[in-house]
MIKOLBA-223995 format. One record per residue (C-alpha): x, y, z; residue number from 1; residue in one letter. Coordinates in steps of 0.02 Angstrom, whole numbers. Layout:
% residues N
site x=X; y=Y; z=Z; k=NUM; r=A;
...
% end
This chain:
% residues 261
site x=0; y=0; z=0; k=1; r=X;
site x=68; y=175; z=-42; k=2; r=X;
site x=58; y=318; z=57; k=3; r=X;
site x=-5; y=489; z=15; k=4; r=X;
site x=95; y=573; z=166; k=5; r=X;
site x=228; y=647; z=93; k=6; r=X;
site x=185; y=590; z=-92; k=7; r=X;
site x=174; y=724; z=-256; k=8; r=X;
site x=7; y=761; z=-342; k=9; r=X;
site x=5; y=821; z=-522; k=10; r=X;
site x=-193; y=882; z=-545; k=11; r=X;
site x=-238; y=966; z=-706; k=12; r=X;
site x=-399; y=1069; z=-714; k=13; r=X;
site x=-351; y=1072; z=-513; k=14; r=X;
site x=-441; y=1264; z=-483; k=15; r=X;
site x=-631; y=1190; z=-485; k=16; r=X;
site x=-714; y=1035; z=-479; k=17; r=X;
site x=-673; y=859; z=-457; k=18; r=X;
site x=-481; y=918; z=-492; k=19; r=X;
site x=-506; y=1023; z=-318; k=20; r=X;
site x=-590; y=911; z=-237; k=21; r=X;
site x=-444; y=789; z=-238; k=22; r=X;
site x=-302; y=918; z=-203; k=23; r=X;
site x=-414; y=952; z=-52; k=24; r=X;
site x=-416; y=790; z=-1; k=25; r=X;
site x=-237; y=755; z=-47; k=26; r=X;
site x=-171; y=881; z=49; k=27; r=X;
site x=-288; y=831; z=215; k=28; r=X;
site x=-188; y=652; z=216; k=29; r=X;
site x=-35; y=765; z=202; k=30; r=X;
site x=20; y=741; z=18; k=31; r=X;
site x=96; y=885; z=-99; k=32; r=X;
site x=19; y=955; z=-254; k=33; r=X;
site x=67; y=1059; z=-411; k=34; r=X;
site x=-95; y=1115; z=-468; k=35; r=X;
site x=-128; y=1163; z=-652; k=36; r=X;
site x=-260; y=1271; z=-726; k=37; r=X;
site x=-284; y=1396; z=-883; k=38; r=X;
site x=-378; y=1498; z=-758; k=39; r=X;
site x=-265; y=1588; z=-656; k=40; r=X;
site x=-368; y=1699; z=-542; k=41; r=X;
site x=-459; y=1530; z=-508; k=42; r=X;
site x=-312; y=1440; z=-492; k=43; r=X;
site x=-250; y=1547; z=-352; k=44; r=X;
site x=-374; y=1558; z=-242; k=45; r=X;
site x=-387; y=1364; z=-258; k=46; r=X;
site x=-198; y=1327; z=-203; k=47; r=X;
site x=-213; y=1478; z=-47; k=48; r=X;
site x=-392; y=1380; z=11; k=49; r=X;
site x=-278; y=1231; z=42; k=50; r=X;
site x=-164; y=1208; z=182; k=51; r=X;
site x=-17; y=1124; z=131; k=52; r=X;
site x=116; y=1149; z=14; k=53; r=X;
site x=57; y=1191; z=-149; k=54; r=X;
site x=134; y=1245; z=-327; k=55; r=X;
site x=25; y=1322; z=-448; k=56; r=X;
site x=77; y=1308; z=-641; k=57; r=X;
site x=-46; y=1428; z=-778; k=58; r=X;
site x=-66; y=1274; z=-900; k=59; r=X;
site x=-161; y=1248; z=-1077; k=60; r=X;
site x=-165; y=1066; z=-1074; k=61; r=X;
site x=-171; y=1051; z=-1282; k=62; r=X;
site x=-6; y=1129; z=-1286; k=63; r=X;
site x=161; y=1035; z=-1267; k=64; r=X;
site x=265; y=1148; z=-1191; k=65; r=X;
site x=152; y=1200; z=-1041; k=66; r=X;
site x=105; y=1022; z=-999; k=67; r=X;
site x=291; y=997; z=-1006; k=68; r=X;
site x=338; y=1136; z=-908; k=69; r=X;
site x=203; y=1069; z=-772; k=70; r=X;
site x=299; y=902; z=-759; k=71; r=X;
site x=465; y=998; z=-733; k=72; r=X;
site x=402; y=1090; z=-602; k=73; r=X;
site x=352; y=933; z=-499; k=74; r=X;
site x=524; y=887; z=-485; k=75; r=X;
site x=602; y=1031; z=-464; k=76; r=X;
site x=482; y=1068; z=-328; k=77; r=X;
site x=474; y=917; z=-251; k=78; r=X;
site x=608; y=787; z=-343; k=79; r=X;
site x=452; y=664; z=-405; k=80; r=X;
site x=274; y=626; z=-452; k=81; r=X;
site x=176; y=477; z=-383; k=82; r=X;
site x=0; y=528; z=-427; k=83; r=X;
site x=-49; y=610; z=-611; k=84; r=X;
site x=-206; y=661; z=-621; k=85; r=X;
site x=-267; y=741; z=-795; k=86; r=X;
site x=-446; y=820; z=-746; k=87; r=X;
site x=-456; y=968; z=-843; k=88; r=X;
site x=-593; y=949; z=-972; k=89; r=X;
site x=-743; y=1054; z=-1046; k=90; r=X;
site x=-938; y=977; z=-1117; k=91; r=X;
site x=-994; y=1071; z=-1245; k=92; r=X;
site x=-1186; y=949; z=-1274; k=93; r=X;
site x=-1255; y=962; z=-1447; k=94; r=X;
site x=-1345; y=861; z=-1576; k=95; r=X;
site x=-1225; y=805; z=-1709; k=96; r=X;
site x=-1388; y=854; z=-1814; k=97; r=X;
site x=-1548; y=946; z=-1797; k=98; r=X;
site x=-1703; y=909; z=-1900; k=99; r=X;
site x=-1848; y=1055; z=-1907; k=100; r=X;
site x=-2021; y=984; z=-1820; k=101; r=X;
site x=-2113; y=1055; z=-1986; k=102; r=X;
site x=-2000; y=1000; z=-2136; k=103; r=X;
site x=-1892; y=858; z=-2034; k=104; r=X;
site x=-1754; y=930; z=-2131; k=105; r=X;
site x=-1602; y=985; z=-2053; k=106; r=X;
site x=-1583; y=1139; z=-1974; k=107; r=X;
site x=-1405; y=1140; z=-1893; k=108; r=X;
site x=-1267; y=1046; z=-1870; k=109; r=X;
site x=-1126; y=1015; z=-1741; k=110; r=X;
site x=-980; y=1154; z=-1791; k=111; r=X;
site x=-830; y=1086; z=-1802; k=112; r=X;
site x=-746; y=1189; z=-1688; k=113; r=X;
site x=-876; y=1130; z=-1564; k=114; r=X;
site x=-818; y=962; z=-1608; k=115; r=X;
site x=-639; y=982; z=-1601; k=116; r=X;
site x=-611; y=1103; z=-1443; k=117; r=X;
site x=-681; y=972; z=-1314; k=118; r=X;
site x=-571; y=826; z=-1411; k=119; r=X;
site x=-429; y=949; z=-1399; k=120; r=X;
site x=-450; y=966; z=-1220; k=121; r=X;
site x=-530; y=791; z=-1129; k=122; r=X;
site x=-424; y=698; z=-1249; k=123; r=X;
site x=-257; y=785; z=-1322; k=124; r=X;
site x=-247; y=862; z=-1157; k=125; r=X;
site x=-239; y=687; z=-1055; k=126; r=X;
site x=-111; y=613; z=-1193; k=127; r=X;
site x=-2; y=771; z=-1160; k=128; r=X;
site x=-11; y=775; z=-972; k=129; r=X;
site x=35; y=600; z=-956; k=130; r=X;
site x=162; y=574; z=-1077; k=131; r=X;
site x=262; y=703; z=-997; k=132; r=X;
site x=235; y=661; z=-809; k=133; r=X;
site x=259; y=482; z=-860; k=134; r=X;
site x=406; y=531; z=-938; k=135; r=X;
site x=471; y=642; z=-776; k=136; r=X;
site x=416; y=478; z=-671; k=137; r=X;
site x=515; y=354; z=-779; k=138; r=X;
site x=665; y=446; z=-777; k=139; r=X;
site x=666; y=486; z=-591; k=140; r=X;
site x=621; y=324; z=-506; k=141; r=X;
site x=459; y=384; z=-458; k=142; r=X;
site x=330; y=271; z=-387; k=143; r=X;
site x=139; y=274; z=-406; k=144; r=X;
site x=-20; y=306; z=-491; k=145; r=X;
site x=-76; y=392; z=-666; k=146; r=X;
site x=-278; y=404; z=-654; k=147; r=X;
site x=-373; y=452; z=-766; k=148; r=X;
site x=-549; y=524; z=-778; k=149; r=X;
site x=-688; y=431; z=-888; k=150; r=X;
site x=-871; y=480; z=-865; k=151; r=X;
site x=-1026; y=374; z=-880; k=152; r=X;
site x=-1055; y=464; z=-1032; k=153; r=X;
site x=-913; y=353; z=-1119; k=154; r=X;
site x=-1073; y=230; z=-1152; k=155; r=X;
site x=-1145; y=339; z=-1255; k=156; r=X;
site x=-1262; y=483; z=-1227; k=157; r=X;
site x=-1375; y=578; z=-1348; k=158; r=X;
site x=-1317; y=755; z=-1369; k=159; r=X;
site x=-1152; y=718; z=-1311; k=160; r=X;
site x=-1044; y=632; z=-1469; k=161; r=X;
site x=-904; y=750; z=-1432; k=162; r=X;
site x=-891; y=726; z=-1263; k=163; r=X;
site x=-940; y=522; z=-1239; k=164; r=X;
site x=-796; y=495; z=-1396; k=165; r=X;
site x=-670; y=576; z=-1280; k=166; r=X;
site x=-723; y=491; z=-1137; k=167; r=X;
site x=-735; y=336; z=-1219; k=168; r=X;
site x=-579; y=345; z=-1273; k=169; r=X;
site x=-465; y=395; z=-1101; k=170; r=X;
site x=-562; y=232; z=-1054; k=171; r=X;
site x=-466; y=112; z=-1127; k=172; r=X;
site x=-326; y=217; z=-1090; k=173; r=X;
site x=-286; y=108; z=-929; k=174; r=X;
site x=-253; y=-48; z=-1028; k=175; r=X;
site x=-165; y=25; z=-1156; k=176; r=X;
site x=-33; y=116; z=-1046; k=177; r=X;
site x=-29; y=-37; z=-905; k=178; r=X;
site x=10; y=-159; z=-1084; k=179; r=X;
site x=137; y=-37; z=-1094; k=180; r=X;
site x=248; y=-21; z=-937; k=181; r=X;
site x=235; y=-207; z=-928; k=182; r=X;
site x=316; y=-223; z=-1082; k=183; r=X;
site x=462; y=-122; z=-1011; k=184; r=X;
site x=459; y=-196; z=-841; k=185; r=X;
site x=374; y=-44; z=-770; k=186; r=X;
site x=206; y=-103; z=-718; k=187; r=X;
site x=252; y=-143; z=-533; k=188; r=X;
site x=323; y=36; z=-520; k=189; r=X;
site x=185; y=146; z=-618; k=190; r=X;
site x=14; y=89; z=-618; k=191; r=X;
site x=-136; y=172; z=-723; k=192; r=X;
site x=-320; y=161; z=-681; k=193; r=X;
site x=-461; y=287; z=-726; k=194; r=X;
site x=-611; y=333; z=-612; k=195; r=X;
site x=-796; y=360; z=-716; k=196; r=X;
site x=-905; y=452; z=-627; k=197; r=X;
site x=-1086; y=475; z=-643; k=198; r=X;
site x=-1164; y=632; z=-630; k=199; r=X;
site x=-1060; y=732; z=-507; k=200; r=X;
site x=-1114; y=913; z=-403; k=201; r=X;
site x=-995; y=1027; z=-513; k=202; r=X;
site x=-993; y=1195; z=-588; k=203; r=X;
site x=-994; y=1101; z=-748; k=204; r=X;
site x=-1155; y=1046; z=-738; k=205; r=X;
site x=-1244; y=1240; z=-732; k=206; r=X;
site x=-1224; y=1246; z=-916; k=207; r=X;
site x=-1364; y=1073; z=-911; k=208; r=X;
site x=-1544; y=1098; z=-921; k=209; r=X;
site x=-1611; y=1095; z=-760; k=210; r=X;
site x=-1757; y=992; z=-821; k=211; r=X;
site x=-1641; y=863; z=-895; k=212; r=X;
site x=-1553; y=858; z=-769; k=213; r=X;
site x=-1703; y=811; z=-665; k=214; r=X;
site x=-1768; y=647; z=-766; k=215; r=X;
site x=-1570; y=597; z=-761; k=216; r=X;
site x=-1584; y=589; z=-566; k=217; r=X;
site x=-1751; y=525; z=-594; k=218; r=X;
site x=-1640; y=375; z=-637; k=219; r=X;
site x=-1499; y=395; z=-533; k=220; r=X;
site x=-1532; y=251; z=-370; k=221; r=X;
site x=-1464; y=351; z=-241; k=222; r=X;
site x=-1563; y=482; z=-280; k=223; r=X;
site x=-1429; y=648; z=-291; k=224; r=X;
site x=-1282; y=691; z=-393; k=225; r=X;
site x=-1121; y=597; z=-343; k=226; r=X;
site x=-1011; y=720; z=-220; k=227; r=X;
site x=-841; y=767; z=-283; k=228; r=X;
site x=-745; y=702; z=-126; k=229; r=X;
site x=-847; y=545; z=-135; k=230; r=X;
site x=-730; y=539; z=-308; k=231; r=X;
site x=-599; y=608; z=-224; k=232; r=X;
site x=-595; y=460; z=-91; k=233; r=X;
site x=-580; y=347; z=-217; k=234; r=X;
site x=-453; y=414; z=-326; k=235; r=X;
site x=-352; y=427; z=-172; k=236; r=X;
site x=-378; y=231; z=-141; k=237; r=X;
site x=-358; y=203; z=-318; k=238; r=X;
site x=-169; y=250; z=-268; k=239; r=X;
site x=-169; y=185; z=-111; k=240; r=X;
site x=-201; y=-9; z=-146; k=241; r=X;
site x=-67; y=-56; z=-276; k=242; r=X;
site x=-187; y=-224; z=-316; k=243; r=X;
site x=-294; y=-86; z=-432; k=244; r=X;
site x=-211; y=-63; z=-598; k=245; r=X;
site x=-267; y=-65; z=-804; k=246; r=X;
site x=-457; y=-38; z=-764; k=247; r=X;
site x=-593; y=92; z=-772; k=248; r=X;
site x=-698; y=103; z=-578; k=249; r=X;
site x=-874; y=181; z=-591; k=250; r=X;
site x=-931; y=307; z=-467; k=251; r=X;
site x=-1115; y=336; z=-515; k=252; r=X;
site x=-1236; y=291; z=-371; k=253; r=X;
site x=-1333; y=149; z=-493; k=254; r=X;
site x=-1347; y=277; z=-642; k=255; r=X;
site x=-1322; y=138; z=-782; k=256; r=X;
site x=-1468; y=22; z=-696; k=257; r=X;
site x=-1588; y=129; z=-748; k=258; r=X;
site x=-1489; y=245; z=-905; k=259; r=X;
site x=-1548; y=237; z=-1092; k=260; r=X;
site x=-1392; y=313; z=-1133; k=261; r=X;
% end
């Protein structure tokens, strides 16, 4: 069992949201974080609401050089990395086509840009981040955990084919990267896992329709939306129990017993 006393945190998309919720909780159990964020008002008022020692990096996860620059930072802050956690990412819901109730022909389409900005982000992003603290944990003998963030959505949900394909996608992330340390003989060392959550009490979920919203819960067992430091606590065992490697853990309070995707 690792642990998280004394252990580095990585967290993209750390100044809001799940990405928060776990530097909180990191830093509780006494662990150290370098927090990264394109928001940078945000991002400082997250690191100086946690107690315990905190770097902050300003980071655009689609481009190489800040991701790299975040990595860097980790060690020469702290001289490793056992936890990556890639969380930044955006939902930007729309119909890849919309037919008009009169003439059923259609009357808009997805943009492109609309397309590409949340692949750039929840996808390019993740492959970014973790190729270059996986890189920065290879080469300095670190020890621990890349996890990754998956949503429920990676099923497939209506209005969301930009969004479910990226999430889909980090989710088979876990065996792809575990396939690869073991090749090398670095499996025991660095382990990768991804957490899916349902649908969680963010700020990214003001943008939803409150009505939609409402029938998803309708179908939700528990009831509520899934708190972030209910996510948190399980990322956080996620690194703790070295037995959980190359799979994708659902957080979702019985969402897919009763989802139609």
């Amino acid at each position: 069992m690792l642990e998280i006393k004394d252990s580095v945190a990585v967290i993209t998309g750390g100044a809001s949201g799940i990405g928060l919720a776990v530097a909180r909780y990191w830093a509780k159990h006494g662990g150290n974080l370098v927090l990264g964020d394109i928001a940078e008002d945000l991002l400082e008022t997250a690191a100086a609401g946690i107690d315990g020692a905190v770097e902050t990096v300003v980071c655009d996860v689609t481009n190489e050089k800040d991701c790299s620059t975040l990595a860097e930072t980790a060690i020469q802050r702290f001289g490793r990395i056992n936890l990556v956690a890639p969380f930044a990412g955006i939902i930007m819901d729309g119909l890849l086509l919309s037919t008009d109730r009169q003439t059923g022909r259609v009357k808009k389409k997805m943009s492109l840009s609309q397309f590409q900005k949340v692949l750039d982000i929840n996808l390019t992003g993740v492959f970014l981040t973790v190729r270059e603290c996986t890189e920065q944990m290879i080469n300095n003998g670190c020890r621990g955990l890349i996890c990754l963030v998956s949503s429920t959505g990676s099923l497939g949900t209506a209005g969301q084919i930009n969004y479910s394909s990226t999430k889909a996608a980090v989710s088979v992330m876990p065996k792809v990267i575990t396939a690869e340390l073991f090749r090398r003989g670095l499996s025991h060392q660095i382990r990768c896992a991804a957490v899916a959550p349902g649908y969680c009490a963010t700020p990214i979920l003001e943008g939803m329709n409150q009505k939609a919203l409402d029938k998803i819960l309708s179908d939700v067992p528990i009831g509520r939306l899934i708190d972030p430091d209910e996510i948190a606590s399980l990322v956080c065992e996620l690194f703790r129990n070295e037995a959980l490697a190359g799979d994708v853990f659902y957080i979702h309070g019985g969402l897919r017993l009763g989802s139609r995707g």
